[in-house]
C-alpha positions in Angstrom: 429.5 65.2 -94.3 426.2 63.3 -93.8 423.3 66.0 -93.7 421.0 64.7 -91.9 417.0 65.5 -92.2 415.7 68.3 -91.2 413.2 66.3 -89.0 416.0 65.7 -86.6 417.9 69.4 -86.7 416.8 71.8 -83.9 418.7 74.6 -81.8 419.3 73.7 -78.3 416.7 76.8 -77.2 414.0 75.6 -79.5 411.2 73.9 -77.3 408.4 71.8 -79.2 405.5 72.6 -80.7 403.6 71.4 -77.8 405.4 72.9 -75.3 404.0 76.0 -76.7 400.6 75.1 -76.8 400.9 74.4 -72.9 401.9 78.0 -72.5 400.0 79.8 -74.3 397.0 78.4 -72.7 398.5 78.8 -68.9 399.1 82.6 -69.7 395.5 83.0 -70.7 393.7 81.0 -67.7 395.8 83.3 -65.7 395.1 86.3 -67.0 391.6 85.3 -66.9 391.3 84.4 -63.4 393.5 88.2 -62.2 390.5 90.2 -64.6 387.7 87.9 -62.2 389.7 89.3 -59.3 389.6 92.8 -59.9 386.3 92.7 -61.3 385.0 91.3 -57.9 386.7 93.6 -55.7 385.5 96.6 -57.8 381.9 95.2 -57.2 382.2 94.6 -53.8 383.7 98.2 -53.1 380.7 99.4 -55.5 378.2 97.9 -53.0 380.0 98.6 -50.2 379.8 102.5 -51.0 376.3 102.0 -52.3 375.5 100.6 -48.7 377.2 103.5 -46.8 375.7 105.7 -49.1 372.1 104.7 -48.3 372.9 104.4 -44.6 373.8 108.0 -44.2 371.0 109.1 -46.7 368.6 107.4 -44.4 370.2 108.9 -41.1 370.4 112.2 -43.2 366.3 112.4 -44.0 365.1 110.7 -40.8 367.3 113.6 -39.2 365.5 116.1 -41.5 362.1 114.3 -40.8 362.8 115.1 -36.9 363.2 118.9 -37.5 360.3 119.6 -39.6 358.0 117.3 -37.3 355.7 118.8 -35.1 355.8 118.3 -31.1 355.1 114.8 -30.3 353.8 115.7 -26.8 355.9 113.4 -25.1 356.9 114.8 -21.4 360.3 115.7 -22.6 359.2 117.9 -25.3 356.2 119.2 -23.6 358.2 120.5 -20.7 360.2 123.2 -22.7 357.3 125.4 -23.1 356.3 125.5 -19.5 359.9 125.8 -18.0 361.2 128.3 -20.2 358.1 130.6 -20.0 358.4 133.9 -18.0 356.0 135.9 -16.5 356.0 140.0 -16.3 357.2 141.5 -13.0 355.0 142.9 -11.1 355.7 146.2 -9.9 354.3 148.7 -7.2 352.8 152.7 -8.1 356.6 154.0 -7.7 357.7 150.9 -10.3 359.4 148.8 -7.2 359.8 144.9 -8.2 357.2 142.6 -6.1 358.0 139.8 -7.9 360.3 138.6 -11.0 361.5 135.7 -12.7 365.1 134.2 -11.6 366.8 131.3 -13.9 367.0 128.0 -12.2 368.0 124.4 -12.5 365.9 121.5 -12.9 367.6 118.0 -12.6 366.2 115.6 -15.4 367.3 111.8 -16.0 366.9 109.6 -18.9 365.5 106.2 -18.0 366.8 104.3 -21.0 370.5 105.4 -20.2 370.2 104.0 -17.2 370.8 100.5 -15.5 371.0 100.8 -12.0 368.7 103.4 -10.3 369.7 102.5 -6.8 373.3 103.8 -8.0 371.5 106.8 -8.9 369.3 107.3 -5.9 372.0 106.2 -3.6 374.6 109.1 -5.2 371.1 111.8 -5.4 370.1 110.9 -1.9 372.6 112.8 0.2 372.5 115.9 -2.3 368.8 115.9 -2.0 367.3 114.7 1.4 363.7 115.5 0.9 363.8 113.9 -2.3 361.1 111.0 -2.3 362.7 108.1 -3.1 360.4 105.5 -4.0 358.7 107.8 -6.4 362.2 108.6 -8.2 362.4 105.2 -8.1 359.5 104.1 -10.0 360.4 107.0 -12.3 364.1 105.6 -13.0 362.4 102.6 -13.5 360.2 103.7 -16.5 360.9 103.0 -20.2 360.7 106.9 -20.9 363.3 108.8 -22.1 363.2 112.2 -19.6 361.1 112.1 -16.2 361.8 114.5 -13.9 363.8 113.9 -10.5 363.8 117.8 -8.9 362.7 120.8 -10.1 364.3 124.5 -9.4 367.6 123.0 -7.5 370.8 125.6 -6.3 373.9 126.2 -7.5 375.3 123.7 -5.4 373.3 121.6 -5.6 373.6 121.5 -8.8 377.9 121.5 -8.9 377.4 118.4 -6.3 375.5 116.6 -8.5 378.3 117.6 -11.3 380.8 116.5 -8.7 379.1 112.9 -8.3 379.5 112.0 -11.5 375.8 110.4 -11.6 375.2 108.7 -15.2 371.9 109.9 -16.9 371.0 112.9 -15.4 370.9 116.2 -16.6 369.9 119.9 -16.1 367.6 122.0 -17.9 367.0 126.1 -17.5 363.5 127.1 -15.7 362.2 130.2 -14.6 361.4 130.6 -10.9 359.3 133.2 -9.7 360.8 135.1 -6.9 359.2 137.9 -4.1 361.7 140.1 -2.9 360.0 141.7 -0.2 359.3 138.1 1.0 356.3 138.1 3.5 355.2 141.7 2.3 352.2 141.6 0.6 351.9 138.1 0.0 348.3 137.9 0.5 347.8 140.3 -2.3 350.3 138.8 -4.8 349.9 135.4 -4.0 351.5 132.2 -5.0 352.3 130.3 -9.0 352.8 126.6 -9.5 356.1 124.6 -10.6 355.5 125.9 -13.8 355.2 129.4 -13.5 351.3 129.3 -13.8 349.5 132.0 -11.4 347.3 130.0 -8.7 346.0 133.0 -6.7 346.4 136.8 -6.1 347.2 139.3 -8.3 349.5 136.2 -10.1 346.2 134.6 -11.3 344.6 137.7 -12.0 347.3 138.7 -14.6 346.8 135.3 -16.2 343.5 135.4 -16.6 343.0 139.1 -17.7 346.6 139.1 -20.0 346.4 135.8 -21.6 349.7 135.1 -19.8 348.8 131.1 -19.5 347.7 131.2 -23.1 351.5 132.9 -24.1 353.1 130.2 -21.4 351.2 127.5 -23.0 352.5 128.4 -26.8 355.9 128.9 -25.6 356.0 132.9 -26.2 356.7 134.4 -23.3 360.4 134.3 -24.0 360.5 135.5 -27.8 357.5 139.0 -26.6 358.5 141.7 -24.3 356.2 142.1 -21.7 356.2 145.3 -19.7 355.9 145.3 -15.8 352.5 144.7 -14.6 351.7 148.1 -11.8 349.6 147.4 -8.8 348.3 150.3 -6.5 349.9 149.3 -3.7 353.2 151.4 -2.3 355.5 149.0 -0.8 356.9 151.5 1.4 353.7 152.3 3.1 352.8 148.2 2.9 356.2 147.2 4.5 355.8 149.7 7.4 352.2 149.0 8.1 353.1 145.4 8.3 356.2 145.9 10.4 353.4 147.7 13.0 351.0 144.7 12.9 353.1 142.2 13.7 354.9 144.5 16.7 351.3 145.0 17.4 350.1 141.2 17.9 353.4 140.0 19.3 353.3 143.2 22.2 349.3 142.3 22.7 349.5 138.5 22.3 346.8 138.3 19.8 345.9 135.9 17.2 346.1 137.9 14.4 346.4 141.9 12.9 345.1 143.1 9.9 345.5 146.7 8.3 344.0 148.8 5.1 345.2 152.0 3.6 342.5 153.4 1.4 342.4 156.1 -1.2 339.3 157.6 -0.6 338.9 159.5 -3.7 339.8 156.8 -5.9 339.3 153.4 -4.2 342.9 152.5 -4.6 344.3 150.3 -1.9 347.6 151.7 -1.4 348.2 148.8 1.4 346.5 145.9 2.9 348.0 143.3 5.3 347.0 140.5 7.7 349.3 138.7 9.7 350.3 136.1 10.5 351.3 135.9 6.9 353.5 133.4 4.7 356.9 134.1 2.8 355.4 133.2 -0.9 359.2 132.0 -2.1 359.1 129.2 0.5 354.6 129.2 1.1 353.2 126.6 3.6 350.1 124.2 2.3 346.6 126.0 1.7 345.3 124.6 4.5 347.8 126.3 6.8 346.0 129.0 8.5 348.9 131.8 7.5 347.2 131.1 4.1 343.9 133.1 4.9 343.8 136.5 4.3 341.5 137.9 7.1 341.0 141.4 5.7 339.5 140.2 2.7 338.0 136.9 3.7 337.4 136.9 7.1 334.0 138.7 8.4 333.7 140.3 12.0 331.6 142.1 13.9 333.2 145.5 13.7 331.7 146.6 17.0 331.1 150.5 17.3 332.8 151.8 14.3 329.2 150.4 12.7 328.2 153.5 14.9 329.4 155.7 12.3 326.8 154.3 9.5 324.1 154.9 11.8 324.6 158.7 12.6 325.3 158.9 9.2 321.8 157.0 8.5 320.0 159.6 10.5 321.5 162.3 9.2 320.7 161.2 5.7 317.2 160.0 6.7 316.4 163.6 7.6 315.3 162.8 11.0 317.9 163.8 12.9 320.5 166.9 12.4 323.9 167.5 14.5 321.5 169.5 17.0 319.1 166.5 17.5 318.7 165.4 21.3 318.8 161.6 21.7 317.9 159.9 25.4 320.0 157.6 26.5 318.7 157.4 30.3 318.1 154.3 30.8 318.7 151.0 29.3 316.6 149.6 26.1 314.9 145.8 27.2 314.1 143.7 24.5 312.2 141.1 25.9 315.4 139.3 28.2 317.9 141.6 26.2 318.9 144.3 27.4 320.9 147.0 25.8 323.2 149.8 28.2 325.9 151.5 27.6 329.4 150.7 28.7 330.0 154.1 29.9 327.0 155.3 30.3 326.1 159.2 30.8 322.5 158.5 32.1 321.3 161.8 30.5 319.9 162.9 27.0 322.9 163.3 25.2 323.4 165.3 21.6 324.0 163.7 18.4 327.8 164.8 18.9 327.8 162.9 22.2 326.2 159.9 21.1 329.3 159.6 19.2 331.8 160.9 21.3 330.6 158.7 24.5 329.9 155.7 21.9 326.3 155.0 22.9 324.6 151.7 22.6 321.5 153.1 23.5 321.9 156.3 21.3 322.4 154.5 18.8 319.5 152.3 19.2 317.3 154.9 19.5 318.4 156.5 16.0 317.4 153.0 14.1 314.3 152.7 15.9 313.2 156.6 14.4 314.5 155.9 11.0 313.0 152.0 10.9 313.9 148.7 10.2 313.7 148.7 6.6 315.1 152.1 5.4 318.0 150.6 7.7 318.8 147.3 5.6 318.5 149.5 2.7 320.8 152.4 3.5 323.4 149.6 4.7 323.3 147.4 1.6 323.8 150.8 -0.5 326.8 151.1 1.5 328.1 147.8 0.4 328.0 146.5 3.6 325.5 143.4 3.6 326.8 141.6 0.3 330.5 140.3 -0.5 332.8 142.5 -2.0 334.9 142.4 -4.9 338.8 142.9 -5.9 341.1 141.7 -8.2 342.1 138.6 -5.7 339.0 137.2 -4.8 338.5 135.4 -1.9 335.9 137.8 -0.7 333.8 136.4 2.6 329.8 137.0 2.4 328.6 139.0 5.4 326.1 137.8 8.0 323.6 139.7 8.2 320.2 139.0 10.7 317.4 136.5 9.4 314.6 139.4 9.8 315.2 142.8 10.6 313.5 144.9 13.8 313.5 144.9 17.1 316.3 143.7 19.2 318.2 142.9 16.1 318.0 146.3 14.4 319.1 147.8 17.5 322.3 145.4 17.9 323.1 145.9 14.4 322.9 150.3 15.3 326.3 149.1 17.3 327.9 146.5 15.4 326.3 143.2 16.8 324.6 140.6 15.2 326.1 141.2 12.1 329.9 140.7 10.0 331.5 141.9 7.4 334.6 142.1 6.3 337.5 144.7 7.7 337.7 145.8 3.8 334.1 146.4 3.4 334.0 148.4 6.6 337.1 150.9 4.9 335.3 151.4 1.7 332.3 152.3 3.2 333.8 154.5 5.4 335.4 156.3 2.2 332.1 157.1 1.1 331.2 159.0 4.6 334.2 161.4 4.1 334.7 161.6 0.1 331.4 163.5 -0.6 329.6 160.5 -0.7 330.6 158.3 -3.2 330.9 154.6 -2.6 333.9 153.6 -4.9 334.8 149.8 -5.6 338.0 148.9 -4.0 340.7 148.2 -6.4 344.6 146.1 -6.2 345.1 148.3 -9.9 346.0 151.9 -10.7 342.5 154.2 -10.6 342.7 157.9 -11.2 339.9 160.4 -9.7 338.3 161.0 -13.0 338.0 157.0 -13.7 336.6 157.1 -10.0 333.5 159.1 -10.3 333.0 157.3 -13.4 332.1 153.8 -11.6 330.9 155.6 -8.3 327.4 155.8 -6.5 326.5 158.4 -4.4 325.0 156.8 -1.1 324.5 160.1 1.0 324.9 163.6 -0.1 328.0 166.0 0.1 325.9 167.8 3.6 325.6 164.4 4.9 329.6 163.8 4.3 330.7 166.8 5.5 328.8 166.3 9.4 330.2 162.5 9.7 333.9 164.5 9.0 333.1 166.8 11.4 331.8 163.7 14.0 335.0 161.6 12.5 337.2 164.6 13.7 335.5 165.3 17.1 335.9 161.7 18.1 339.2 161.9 17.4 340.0 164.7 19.6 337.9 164.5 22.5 336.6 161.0 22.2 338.0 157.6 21.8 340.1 158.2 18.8 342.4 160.3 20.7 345.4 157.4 21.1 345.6 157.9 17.0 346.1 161.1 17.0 349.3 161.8 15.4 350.3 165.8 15.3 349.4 167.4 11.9 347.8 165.3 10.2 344.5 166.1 11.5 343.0 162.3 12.0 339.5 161.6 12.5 339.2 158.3 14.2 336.3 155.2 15.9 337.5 152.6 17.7 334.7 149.2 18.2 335.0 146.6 20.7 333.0 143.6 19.8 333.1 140.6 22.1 333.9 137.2 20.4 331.5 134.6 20.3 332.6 131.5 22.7 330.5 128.5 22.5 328.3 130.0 21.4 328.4 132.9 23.8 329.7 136.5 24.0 333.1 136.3 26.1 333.5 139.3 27.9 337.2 138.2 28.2 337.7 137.7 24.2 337.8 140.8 21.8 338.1 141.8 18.4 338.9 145.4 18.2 339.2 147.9 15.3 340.3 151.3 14.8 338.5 153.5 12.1 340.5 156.6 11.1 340.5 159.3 8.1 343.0 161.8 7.5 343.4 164.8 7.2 339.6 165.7 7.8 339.9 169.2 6.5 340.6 167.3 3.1 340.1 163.8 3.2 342.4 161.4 1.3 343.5 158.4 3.2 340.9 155.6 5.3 342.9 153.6 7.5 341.5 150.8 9.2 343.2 148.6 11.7 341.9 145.0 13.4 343.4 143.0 16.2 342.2 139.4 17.4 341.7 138.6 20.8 344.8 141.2 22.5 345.7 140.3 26.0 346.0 143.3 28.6 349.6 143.8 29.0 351.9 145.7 31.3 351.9 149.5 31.2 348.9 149.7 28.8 345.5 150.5 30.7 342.9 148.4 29.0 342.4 145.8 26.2 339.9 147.9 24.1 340.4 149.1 21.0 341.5 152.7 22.4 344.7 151.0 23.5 345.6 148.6 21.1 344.5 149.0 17.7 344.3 152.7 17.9 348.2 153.2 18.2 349.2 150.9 16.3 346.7 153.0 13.4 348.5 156.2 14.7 351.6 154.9 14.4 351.0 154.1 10.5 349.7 157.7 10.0 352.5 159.2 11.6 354.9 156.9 8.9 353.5 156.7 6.2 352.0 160.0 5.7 355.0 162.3 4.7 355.9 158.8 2.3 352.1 159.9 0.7 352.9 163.4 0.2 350.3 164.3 3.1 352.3 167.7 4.9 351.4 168.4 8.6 350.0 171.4 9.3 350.5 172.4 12.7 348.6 176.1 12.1 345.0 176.8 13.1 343.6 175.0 9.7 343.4 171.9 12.0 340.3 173.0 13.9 339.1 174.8 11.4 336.5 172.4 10.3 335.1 172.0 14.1 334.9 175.5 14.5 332.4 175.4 11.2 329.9 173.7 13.3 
């Protein structure tokens, strides 16, 4: 056997030299190339992570930066503090809501959510008729994020907005300020804005004097408890003395009623109305005419309750007593005036009966003795020549002559040729009967004692207690007798001024008041009682204020009394203080 070299032997599996080389260097590349892939992807999932990472880190601290921010004062954020703020009730003596805060609706939109605002308009429109569209339009328009389309909307109102499916609108809560009684006492409580801010009344009185605004500003109002704010008025006695007036001016076809229930030991006004008024939840412009309050702001000549003051002048001047002896003849001339009486007695007539017959001449003849000046002066102490004032404002300035003397200090004896207010006339009155102690009239809770604190005597207790007795006989045997109400004991004036007409006195064209006290044995209620301009109607014998305003004054007395704890006395008490003189 021929061996042949080992050069040439190889088994058939054996690959060459080369061969291996190849592979051992395609297994490396290859592993090579797989560690470059993985390496990649495990840096681009690294950055990928790193990236959301820092995203939601950034979303994360701008989010925290929001929170700890303060208000930017943009409109959305400035309107929280204003919609959500409340305001105390305001309550009457016996604790009877006047007025409180109801939740509401306001509809919102966001300007940058939407792109068609005639979509939105056209959807609103129907939902909201009186909503102003080309304002809302300009609004939509806008690159803000909240303006606001309607404030204070109702329940469905608000589901048919919900039902429309309208894109970029939305509701937030507000407080709406709400009067329960409606027209009753709206002068008196008056009126707040869109926001809840008081504008007049007692509602801008409580801002001012409680730093309510300041609280509403700041956000507060929701996060304090704020306890009922108490007037002096009774609601009872304020809803039936307005029921009367309006009877009262629709039966006499006036113009307008006013009436005033007075504490006369404390200055409290326990009711005061003037119609025609205005329902505060639903309130006309200012310059409607339902706006004016005329007990308070307007100023009259009260006619011949003024009579009152001037026997109470004499009285107190010393130069005339209840036995004094007045002649009223004739008529007083003035140059062309002339002064008579309109039912004149043509006799001397006692101080009693200058009252009781309600002489212009009389009463002429008492200023004229007691003089021009020492008039002005005993006037003015009684608050009756300067403008009065209450928690509401609003007060009107008398008118009072240029120069005092003469023919104008006799006119003003009887109630012409000078105005004043219907409230000025009541308080003044108080200080007749009271004693003598002019009080200031007051919308908030007064006891006695706090009273006589702030009070000045303007005639002494004798004087007082002779204009009771006058008060009293008037209303018996004189012209008060139509407000009589069994008793109760009512001393009562009536005044019939003539209204000026062009310039003129119309004969035709009163403005009557009724003056009355009660009970006169004890004095604790004024009421006073105006009517504008009363026609003469069927089954009533005249227009003066003996047939008009004088009922209707009665017919509060005889309500409202047993609601003020005032018991009749039907014994002999009742004449007990004429018999004294």
């Amino acid at each position: 056997m021929i061996k042949m070299p080992s050069l040439f032997l190889r088994k058939k599996s054996d690959k060459p030299a080369c061969a291996k080389q190849s592979e051992q260097v395609d297994s490396t590349v290859f592993q090579g190339t797989a560690k470059k892939r993985v390496g990649l992807a495990r840096s681009r999932v690294t950055v990928l992570t790193a990236a959301f990472v820092a995203v939601y880190a950034i979303i994360g601290g701008r989010l925290i930066h929001y929170s700890l921010a303060k208000e930017d004062g943009t409109v959305a954020r400035a309107a929280v503090p204003y919609t959500l703020a409340r305001r105390p009730d305001i309550v009457d003596r016996n604790g009877a809501v006047m007025a409180t805060d109801v939740r509401m609706m306001s509809l919102y939109a966001n300007p940058s959510m939407i792109t068609s605002p005639d979509d939105v308009l056209e959807a609103l429109k129907p939902i909201f008729p009186e909503l102003d569209v080309s304002r809302a339009y300009r609004l939509l328009k806008s690159k803000g994020e909240f303006v606001w389309l309607k404030r204070q909307i109702t329940p469905k109102q608000q589901s048919q907005v919900l039902a429309a499916g309208v894109a970029g609108v939305g509701f937030r809560p507000e407080v709406h300020r709400f009067y329960p009684g409606g027209p009753e006492a709206a002068h008196i409580l008056g009126l707040v804005d869109v926001d809840n801010r008081g504008l007049s009344g007692i509602e801008r009185y409580m801002d001012k004097t409680d730093g309510i605004s300041s609280l509403m500003g700041l956000g507060l109002t929701d996060s304090i408890e704020m306890k009922p704010f108490e007037i002096s008025l009774d609601l009872r006695v304020e809803s039936i003395m307005r029921d009367i007036l309006v009877k009262g001016m629709e039966k006499f076809e006036a113009l307008g009623a006013t009436g005033i229930v007075l504490d006369a030991n404390t200055g409290e006004i326990v009711a005061l109305a003037s119609v025609p008024d205005f329902d505060p939840n639903n309130p006309p412009r200012a310059t409607d005419p339902r706006m004016l309050n005329h007990a308070i702001t307007g100023v009259y000549e009260m006619g011949s309750t003024f009579k009152a003051f001037t026997l109470a002048m004499g009285l107190e001047s010393g130069k005339f007593t209840l036995d004094s002896l007045v002649d009223a003849k004739t008529p007083l001339y003035f140059g062309s005036s002339r002064i008579n009486d309109d039912h004149a007695q043509n006799r001397i007539l006692t101080y009693p009966e200058v009252f009781t017959y309600s002489s212009n001449i009389g009463a002429s003849r008492i200023a004229a003795a007691v003089g021009p000046d020492y008039q002005k002066n005993f006037l003015e102490d009684l608050g009756l020549l300067n403008r009065i004032e209450t928690e509401i404002g609003g007060s009107g300035t008398p008118q009072k002559p240029a120069k005092w003397g003469g023919v104008f200090s006799a006119t003003v004896s009887f109630g012409q040729g000078i105005t004043t207010t219907p409230l000025q006339t009541a308080v003044a009155a108080a200080a007749l009967i009271n004693g003598g102690k002019l009080i200031p009239p007051t919308f908030l809770p007064r006891t006695e004692a706090q009273a006589d604190q702030i009070a000045k005597h303007v005639v002494s207790e004798d004087t007082s207690n002779k204009m009771r007795y006058l008060l009293r006989l008037n209303g018996t045997d004189g012209s008060g007798r139509n407000g009589q109400v069994p008793g109760y004991r009512v001393g009562a004036k009536t005044g019939t001024s003539e209204k000026i007409i062009d310039g003129k006195y119309a004969y035709d064209h009163n403005f009557n008041a009724f003056l009355a006290a009660f009970p006169m044995d004890d004095p604790q209620y004024v009421v006073l009682v105006t009517i504008d301009d009363p026609k003469k109607v069927e089954g009533v014998p005249g227009r003066t204020a003996a047939w008009n305003a004088g009922p209707m004054a009665g017919e509060i007395i005889r309500r409202a009394a047993p609601i003020l704890g005032v018991d009749p006395d039907f014994g002999e008490k009742g004449d007990g203080l004429l018999a004294s003189y």
